[in-house]
C-alpha positions as CSV (number, residue, x, y, z in Angstrom):
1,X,67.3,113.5,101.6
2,X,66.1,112.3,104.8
3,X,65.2,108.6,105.0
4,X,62.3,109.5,107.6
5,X,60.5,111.6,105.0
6,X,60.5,109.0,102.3
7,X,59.4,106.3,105.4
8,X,56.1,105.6,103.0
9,X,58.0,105.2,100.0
10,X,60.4,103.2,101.7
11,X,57.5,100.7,103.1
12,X,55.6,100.1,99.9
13,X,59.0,99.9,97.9
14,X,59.7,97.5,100.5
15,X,56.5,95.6,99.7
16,X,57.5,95.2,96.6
17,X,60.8,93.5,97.0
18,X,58.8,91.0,99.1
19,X,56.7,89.9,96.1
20,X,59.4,90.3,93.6
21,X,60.9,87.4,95.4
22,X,58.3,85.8,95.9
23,X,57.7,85.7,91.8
24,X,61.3,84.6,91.1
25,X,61.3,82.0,94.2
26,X,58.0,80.6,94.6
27,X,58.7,77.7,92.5
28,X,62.5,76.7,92.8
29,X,62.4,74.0,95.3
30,X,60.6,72.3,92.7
31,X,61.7,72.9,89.5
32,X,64.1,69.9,90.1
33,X,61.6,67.3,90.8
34,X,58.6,68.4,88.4
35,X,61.6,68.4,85.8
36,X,62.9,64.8,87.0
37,X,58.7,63.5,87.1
38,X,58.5,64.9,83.1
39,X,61.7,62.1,82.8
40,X,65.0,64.5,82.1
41,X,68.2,63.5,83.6
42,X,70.7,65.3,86.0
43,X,72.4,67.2,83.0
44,X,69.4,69.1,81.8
45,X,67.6,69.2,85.3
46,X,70.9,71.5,85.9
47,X,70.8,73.6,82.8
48,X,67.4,73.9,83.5
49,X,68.2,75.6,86.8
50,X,71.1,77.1,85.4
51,X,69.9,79.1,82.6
52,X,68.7,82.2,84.4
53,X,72.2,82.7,85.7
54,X,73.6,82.9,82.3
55,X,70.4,85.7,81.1
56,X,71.5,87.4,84.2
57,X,75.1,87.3,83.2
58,X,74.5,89.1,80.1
59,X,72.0,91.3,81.1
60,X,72.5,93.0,85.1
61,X,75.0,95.3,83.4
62,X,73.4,96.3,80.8
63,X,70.4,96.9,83.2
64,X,72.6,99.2,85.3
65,X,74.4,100.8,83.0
66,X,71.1,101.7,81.2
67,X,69.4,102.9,84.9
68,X,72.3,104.8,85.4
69,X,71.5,106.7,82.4
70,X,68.1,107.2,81.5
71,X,67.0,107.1,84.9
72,X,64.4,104.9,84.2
73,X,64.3,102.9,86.7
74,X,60.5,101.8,87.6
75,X,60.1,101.1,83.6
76,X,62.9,98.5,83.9
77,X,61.3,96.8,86.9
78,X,57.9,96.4,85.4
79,X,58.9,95.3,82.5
80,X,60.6,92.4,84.6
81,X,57.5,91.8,86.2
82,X,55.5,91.6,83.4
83,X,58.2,89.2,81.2
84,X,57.8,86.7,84.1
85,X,53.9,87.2,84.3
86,X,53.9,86.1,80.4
87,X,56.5,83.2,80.4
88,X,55.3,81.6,83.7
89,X,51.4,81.7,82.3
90,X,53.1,79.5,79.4
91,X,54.8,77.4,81.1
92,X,52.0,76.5,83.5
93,X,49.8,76.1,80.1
94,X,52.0,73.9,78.2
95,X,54.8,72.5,80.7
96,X,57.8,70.4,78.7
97,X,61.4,71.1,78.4
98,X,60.8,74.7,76.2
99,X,58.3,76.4,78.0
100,X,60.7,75.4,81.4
101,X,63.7,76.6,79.5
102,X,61.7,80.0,78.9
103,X,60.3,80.1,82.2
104,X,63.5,80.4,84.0
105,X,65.0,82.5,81.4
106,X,62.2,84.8,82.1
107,X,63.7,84.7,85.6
108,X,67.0,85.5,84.9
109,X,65.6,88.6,83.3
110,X,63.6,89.6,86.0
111,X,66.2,88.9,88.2
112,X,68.5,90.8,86.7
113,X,66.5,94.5,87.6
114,X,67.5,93.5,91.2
115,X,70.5,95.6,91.0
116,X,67.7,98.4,90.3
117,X,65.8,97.6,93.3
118,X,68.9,97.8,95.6
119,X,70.0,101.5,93.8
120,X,66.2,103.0,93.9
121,X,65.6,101.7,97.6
122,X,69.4,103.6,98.3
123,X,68.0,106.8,96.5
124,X,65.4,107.0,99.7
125,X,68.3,107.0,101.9
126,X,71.4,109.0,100.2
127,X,74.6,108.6,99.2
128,X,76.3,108.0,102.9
129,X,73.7,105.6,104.1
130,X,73.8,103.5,100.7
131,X,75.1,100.6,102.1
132,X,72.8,100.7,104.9
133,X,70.0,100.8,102.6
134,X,71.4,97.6,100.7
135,X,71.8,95.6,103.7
136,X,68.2,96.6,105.0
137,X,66.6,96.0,102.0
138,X,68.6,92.6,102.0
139,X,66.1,91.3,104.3
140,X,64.1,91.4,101.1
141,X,65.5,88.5,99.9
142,X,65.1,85.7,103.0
143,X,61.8,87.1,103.4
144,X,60.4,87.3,100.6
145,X,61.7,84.0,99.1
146,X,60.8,82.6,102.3
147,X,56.7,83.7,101.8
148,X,57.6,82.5,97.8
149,X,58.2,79.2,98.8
150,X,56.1,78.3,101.4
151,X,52.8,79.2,99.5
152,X,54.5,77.6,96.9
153,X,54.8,74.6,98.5
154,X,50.7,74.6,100.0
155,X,49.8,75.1,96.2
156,X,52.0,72.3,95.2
157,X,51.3,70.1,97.3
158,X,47.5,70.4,97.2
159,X,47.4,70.7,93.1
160,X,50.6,69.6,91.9
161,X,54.1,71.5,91.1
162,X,53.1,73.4,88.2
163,X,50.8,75.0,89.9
164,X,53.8,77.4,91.9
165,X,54.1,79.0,88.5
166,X,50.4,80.4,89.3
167,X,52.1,82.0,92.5
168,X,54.6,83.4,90.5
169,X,52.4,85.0,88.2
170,X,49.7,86.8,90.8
171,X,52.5,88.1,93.0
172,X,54.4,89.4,89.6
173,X,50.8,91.4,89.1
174,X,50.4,92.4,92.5
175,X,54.1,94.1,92.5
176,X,53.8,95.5,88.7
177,X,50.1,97.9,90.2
178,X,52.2,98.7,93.1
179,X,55.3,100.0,91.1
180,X,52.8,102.5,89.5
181,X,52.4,104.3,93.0
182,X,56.1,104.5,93.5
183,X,58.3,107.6,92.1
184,X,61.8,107.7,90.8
185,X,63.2,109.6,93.4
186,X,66.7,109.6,92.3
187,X,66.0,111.1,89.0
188,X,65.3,114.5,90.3
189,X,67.9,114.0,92.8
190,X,70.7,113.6,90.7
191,X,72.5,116.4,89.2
192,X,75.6,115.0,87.4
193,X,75.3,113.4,84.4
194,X,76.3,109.6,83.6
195,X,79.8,109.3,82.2
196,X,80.6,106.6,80.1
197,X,84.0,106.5,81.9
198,X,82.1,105.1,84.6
199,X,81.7,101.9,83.1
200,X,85.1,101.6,82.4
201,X,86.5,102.5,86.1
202,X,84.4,100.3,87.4
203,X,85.7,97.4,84.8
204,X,89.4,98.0,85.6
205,X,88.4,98.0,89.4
206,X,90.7,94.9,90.5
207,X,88.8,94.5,93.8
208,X,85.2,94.1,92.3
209,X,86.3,91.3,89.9
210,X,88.0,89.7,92.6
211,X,84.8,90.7,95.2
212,X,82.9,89.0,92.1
213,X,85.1,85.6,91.8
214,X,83.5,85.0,95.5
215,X,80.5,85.9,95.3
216,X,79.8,83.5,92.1
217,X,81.5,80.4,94.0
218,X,79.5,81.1,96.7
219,X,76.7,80.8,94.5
220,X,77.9,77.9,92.3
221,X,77.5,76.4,96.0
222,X,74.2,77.0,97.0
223,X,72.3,77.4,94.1
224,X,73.4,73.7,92.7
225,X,73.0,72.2,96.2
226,X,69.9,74.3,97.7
227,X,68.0,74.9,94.6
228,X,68.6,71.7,92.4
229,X,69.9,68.4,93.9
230,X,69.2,68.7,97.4
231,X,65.6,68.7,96.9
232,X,65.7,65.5,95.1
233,X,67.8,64.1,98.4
234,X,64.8,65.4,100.2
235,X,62.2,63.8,97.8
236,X,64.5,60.1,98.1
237,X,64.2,60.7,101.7
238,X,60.4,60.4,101.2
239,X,59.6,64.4,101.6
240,X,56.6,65.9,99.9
241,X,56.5,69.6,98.3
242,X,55.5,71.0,101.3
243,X,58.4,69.3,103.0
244,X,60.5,70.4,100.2
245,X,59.4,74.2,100.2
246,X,60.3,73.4,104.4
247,X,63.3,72.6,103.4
248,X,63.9,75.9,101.1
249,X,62.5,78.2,103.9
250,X,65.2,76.4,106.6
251,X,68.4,77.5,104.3
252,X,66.5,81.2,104.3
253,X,65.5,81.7,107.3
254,X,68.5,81.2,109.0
255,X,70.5,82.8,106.0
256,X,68.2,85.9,106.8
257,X,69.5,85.1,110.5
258,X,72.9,85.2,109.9
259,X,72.7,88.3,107.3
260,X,71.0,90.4,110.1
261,X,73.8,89.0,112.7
262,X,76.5,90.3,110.4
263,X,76.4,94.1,110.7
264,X,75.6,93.7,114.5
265,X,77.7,91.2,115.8
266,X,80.3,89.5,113.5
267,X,81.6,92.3,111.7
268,X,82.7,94.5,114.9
269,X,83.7,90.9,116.7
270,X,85.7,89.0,113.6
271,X,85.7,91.7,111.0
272,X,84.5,91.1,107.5
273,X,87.5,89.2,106.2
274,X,86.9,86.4,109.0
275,X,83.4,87.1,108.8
276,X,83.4,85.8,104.7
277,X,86.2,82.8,105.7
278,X,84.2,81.6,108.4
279,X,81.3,81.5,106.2
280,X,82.5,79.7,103.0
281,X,84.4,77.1,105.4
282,X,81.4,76.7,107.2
283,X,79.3,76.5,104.0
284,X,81.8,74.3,102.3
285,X,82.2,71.6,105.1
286,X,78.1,70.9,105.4
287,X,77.8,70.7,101.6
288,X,79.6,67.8,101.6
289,X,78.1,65.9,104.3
290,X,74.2,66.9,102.5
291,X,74.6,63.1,100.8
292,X,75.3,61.6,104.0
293,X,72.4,62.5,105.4
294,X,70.4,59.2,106.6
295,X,66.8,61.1,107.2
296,X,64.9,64.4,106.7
297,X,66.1,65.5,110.1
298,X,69.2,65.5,109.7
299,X,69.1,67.1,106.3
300,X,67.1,69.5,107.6
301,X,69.6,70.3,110.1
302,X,72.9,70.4,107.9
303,X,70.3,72.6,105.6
304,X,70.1,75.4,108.4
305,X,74.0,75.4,108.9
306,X,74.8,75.3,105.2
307,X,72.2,78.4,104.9
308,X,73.8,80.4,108.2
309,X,77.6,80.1,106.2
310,X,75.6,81.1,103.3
311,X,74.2,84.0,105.3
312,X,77.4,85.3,106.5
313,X,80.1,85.2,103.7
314,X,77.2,86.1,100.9
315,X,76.7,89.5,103.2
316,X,80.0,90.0,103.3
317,X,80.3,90.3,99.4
318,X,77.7,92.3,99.1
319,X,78.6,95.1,101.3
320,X,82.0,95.3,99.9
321,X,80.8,95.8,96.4
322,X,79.0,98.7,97.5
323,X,81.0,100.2,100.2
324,X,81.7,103.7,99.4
325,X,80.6,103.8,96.2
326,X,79.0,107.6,94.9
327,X,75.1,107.3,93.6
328,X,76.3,107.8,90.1
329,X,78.1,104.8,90.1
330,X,75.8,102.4,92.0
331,X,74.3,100.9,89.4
332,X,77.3,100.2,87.2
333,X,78.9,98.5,90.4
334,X,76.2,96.5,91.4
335,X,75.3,95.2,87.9
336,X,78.7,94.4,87.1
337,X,78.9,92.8,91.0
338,X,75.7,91.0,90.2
339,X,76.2,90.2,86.4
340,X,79.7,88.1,87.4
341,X,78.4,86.4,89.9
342,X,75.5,85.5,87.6
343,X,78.1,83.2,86.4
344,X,77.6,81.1,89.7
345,X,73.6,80.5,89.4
346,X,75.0,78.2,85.6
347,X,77.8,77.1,86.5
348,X,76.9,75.2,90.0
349,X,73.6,73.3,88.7
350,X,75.2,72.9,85.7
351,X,78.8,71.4,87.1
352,X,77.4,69.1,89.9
353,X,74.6,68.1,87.4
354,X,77.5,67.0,84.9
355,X,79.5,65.4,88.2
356,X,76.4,63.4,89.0
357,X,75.5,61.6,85.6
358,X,79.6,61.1,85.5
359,X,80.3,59.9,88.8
360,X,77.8,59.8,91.9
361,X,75.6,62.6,93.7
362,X,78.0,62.0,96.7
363,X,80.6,63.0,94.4
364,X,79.3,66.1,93.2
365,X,78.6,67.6,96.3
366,X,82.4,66.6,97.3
367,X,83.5,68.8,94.7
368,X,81.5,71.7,94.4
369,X,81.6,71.9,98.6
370,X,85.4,71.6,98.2
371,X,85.6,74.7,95.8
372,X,84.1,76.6,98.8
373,X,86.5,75.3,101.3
374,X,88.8,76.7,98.8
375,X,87.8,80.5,98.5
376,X,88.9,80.8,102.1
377,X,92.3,81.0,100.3
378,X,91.4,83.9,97.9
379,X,90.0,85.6,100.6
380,X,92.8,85.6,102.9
381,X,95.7,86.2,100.7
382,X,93.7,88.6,98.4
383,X,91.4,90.9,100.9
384,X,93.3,93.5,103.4
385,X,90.9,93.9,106.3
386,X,92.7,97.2,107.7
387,X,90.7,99.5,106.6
388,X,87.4,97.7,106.8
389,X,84.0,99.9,107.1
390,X,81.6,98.0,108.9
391,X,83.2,97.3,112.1
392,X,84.3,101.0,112.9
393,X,80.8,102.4,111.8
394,X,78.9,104.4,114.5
395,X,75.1,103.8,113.1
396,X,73.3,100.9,114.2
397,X,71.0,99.2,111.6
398,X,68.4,98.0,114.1
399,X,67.0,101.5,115.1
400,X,67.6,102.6,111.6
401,X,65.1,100.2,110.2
402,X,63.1,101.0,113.7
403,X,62.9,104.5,112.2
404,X,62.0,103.3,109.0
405,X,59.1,101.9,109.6
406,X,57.7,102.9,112.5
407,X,59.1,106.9,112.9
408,X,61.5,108.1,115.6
409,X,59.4,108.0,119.3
């Protein structure tokens, strides 16, 4: 099936990815220091943060399992939508320590049916141009999160922090109308039927567990620096929420930079396995400067580098886990890929948090920025690049997404 034909599909699909980020994203930068103003220490500021990474642990597979099938795709997204649409209202009603718990709990669910958006966007394309279609529809993410938390950050700063859950809420109800002008394409397409065995192949598959272990340090990383103790660096440093959704929008914006570099430029230049070292090295080194940083400049800066190694080695992951993979299988790959790695999104606010109240905030970065430094070493002695993909690959990604959206001249 042609992804030409399905270019309107494609677009308003597309759409919606923007706002499903911008529910899930529109109040993280803040999350830390509303939680820290309501008086809770490092420890639960983290578990606060962490919590959707555990619900996401327990629940992507499922997800994918279950998409793979009933073919039920759309349901499974709206209902995400609408979950977040209800806990958000709540917590923007009655905000303490419960109704945040919920909130980002609510996220983690939601969050999970993002291995559902990347398989139904793929269905537009086909089978061979699946992992185009991931790593187009991985602009999604900077984007989107980008649009999340800067009006985020002009609600918040004009209202207060609690009022980003608002955000959350309308662009959850703007995506769950759209979804109900979208069709399933991949249910008519599909003509096998899911085997069970599936799930097991893909569980006894050595390379995505190991793909996995990566992916969820890489995330460990960012998500307790980025999203949970960097922003209160920022807010010592005397930044506001604007400033601190600024800050967010730096890390993704030249994340989303990097991500769009890889497929054209690093991957035929390094190749993927130096591609990923590069980028946790890179990621790992900046991390643990962040405390060191004497003003907002500066923190702004090391924010942008810290995003770009994020950018690369994160892209990286991503297009291994799905690299050849038949439609059938998709979703069982990516919500196993994505349900491991959930791991990281707990573990890292939830680590460094425990680091902090122990030690210092200079120490916690030190650690969690050396465990990135140290994944270089799983990649190198446990990826073969020889017969990499992406760097032999004929198609290029810019004119496919030309095509996309604008037709072929």
């Amino acid at each position: 099936m042609s992804q030409i034909n399905n270019r309107k599909e494609i677009i308003l699909f597309f759409i919606i990815s923007l706002l499903f980020f911008v529910t899930i994203t529109a109040f993280d930068p803040f999350i830390s220091s509303y939680a820290k103003d309501l008086g809770f220490d490092s420890v639960v500021i983290g578990s606060i943060i962490g919590i959707s990474g555990i619900v996401a642990l327990f629940t992507r597979l499922p997800l994918g399992v279950c998409s793979d099938m009933l073919h039920k795709r759309r349901l499974f997204i709206q209902i995400g939508l609408l979950i977040t649409m209800v806990m958000w209202t709540l917590a923007f009603l009655v905000p303490n320590a419960t109704t945040l718990y919920l909130g980002k709990i609510s996220d983690g669910l939601t969050g999970s049916t993002w291995v559902i958006y990347n398989v139904m966007f793929a269905s537009y394309f086909g089978v061979r141009e699946a992992a185009k279609a991931v790593a187009i529809l991985g602009v999604a993410s900077p984007l989107g999160s980008i649009l999340g938390t800067t009006i985020g950050g002009l609600v918040a700063n004009s209202y207060g922090y609690r009022y980003s859950f608002l955000v959350a809420v309308i662009a959850a109800l703007i995506a769950l109308i759209l979804t109900f002008f979208t069709k399933d394409l991949s249910v008519k397409d599909i003509k096998v039927k899911y085997d069970k065995k599936i799930l097991v192949e893909q569980m006894a598959d050595k390379k995505i567990w190991v793909i996995s272990l990566l992916a969820t340090i890489t995330l460990m990383v960012t998500i307790g620096t980025r999203d949970t103790f960097t922003p209160l660096i920022a807010t010592d440093l005397g930044a506001n929420p604007l400033m601190i959704g600024m800050l967010a929008n730096t890390h993704l914006i030249i994340y989303g930079l990097a991500a769009a570099l890889c497929g054209v430029l690093f991957y035929k230049k390094l190749g993927m396995v130096n591609t990923a070292i590069f980028g946790v090295l890179l990621q790992g080194i900046i991390v643990i400067l962040i405390p060191y940083a004497e003003n907002l400049t500066m923190l702004f800066l090391l924010q942008a580098i810290q995003g770009f190694g994020y950018g690369l080695s994160f892209t990286v992951f991503t297009s291994w886990a799905v690299e050849n993979i038949p439609e059938i299988k998709q979703s069982t790959r990516m919500g196993l890929f994505q349900s491991l790695y959930s791991a990281g999104m707990f573990l890292g606010p939830v680590l460094i948090g425990i680091i902090i109240e122990a030690f210092s905030r200079t120490t916690g970065f030190l650690i969690i920025g050396a465990l990135s430094i140290m994944s270089a070493i799983i990649i190198k002695f446990s990826i073969k690049p020889a017969k990499e993909g992406f760097p032999n690959e004929e198609s290029n990604d810019k004119e496919v997404m030309k095509e996309v959206m604008f037709g072929k001249n």
